[in-house]
C-alpha positions, 0 to 999 in steps of 0.5 A: 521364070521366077519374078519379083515384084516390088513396090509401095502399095498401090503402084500395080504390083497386083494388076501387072502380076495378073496380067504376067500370069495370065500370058505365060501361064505361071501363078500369080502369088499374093501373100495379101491375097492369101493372108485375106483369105485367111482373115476372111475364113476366120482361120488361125492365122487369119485371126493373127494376121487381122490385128496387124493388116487392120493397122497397115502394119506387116504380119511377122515374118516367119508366119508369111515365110512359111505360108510362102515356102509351102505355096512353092512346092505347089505343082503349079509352080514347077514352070515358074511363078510371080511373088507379087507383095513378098518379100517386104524385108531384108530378112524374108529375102534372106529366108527366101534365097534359102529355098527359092531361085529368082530370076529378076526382081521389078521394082515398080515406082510412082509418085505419092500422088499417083499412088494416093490416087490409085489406092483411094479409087480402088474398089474390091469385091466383098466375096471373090476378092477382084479389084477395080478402080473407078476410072474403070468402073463407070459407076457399077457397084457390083463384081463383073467376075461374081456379082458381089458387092464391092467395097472400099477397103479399110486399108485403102481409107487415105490416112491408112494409105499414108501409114501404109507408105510410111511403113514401106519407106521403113521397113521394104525400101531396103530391098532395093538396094539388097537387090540391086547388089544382087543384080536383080533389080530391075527399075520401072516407072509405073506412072502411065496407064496400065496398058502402057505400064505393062508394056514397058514391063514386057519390055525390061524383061525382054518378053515382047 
């Protein structure tokens, strides 16, 4: 099972990927993850990559399609595997069909509203990288996985967070359509709560 999922930021992609990967066993894969690990690490490409995420601008696509075609050679991913926040373009999708099969892609939907309040509520833990949101958080301050700080990332800041749509609406809505000319594409309306989200998902997938 090879899957897809699309969205503009703060729809879920992140939270029901783990969720999936978590059931069936098969790896969750961030490009945004491993791109702020790198940043984080203060690695080549992290460095390169910290000037256009800072932004909420894209990082070019050969440097993500590279750091992607290596992860799947990765033994874990022999069973099947999640690319949650790849691809974002018309041309990394092309460059993907040149070395990776997909089996579907969930097009994940909300409105702005939903999204501004998803993404504005959203916390992160400085040191492990796990989300919260404050709905869920009951005024902690710190990692329920490691202790650490959690904080309110920049690119979760609400005037970042409209650029971030705007860069989405430009630049990923396109694969969409490239997926649905496919036959891929598979539409969900992710406006519940995650519980129920999820559920449908299982469901348009056929894995209840």
């Amino acid at each position: 099972m090879n899957l897809i999922f699309l969205g503009p930021p703060g729809v879920g992609k992140g939270t029901h990927a783990k969720l999936l990967s978590e059931r069936f066993g098969i790896p969750q894969i961030s490009t945004g993850d491993m791109l702020r690990a790198n940043i984080k690490q203060g690695t080549q490409l992290g460095l390169a990559a910290k000037a256009y995420t800072n932004k909420g601008e894209l990082v070019p696509d050969q440097v993500v399609i590279d750091m992607v075609r290596e992860r799947l050679r990765q033994p874990d991913c022999e069973k099947g595997y999640i690319l949650d926040g790849f691809p974002r373009t018309v041309p990394q999708a092309e460059a993907l069909a040149a070395f990776a099969r997909i089996d579907a892609v969930v097009d994940l939907e909300a409105g702005e509203d939903i999204i501004l309040g998803n993404l504005g509520g959203r916390r992160v833990c400085r040191d492990c990288g796990a989300t919260y949101h404050i709905r869920r958080l009951d005024g902690a301050t710190t990692c329920a996985a490691c202790g650490g700080e959690l904080i309110h990332r920049a690119d979760d800041q609400p005037d970042t967070i409209r650029h971030r749509l705007e860069v989405y609406h430009r630049q990923t809505e396109p694969l969409i359509t490239y997926y649905r000319e496919t036959g891929l594409l598979i539409n969900v309306l992710a406006e519940g709560d995650i519980e129920h989200d999820f559920a449908l998902i299982l469901k348009v997938l056929d894995l209840e």
